[in-house]
C-alpha positions, -999 to +999 in steps of 0.1 A: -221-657-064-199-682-058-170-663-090-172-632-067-166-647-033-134-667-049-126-637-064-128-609-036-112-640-018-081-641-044-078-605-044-076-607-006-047-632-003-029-614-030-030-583-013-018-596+026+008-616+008+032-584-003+057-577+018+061-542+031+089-519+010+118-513+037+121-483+059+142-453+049+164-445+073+172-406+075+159-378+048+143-396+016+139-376-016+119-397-035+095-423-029+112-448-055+148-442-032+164-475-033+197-494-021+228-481-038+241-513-041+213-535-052+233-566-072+253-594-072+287-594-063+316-616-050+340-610-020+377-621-021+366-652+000+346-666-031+314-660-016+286-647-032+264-616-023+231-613-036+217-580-026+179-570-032+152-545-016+143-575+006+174-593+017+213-597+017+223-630+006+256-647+014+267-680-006+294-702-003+293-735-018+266-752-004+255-725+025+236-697+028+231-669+052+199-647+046+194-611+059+160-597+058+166-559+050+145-537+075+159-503+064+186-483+044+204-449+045+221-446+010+236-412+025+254-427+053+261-460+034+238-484+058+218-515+057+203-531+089+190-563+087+172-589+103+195-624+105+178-652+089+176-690+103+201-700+081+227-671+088+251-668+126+232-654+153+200-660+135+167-636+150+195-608+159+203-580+137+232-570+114+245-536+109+261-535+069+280-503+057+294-499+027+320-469+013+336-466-024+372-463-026+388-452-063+355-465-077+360-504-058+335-515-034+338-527+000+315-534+028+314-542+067+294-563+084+301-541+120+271-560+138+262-593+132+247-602+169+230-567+177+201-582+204+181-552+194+173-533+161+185-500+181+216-517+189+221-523+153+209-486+143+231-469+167+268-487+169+291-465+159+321-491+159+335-488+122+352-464+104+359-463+066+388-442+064+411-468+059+391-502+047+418-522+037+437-514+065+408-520+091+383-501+108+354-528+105+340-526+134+350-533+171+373-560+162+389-535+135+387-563+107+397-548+070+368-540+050+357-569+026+357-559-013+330-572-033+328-573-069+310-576-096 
């Protein structure tokens, strides 16, 4: 009796422990849909990018920033994200977009300090028809390459 408790007990914990997949933003054609840009990568600053179905990692040298993925739109090249305690502006949200150009990557973090998730979702503020000119964001920063 005792076996079955621990065991239905076990079974329990590992079950409430998963995490929930993040949301697809917009029409999803498959239920195994994933980011686009899952990987590891560095940007021309020398910091790392370590990007999963859970989070968006930024390293350099000793420090990390840590955004919890809450939904993707591979079609219009989007990632919003929850800011981690260790990141700028941590418990706001982050709005990344990304956009190929002759086969190089580059990505914009547009909102960083969004106070809502819908602020996030909704800005409008970047364009990628020039990223390393500038269009990221409201500030019109250039685009950041990342690769491989």
């Amino acid at each position: 009796m005792k076996a079955k408790i621990i065991m239905v007990l076990a079974v329990l914990f590992l079950v409430s422990c998963g995490k929930e997949k993040p949301q697809v933003l917009g029409s999803q054609t498959s239920s195994l849909e994933f980011i686009q840009i899952l990987g590891t990568y560095e940007d021309s600053y020398n910091s790392g990018h370590k990007i999963s179905a859970e989070s968006w990692v930024v390293s350099f040298g000793e420090s990390t920033s840590t955004y919890e993925i809450l939904s993707f739109d591979n079609a219009n090249r989007v990632i919003i994200a929850l800011n981690g305690e260790d990141s700028f502006n941590p418990g706001e949200y982050s709005r990344f977009e990304w956009v190929y150009v002759d086969s190089k990557l580059f990505y914009c973090q547009s909102v960083y300090d969004g106070q809502t998730i819908e602020e996030a979702e909704e800005d409008q503020s970047s364009s990628s028809s020039d990223p390393i000119g500038g269009g990221c964001g409201s500030y019109d920063f250039p685009w950041t390459p990342l690769n491989i």
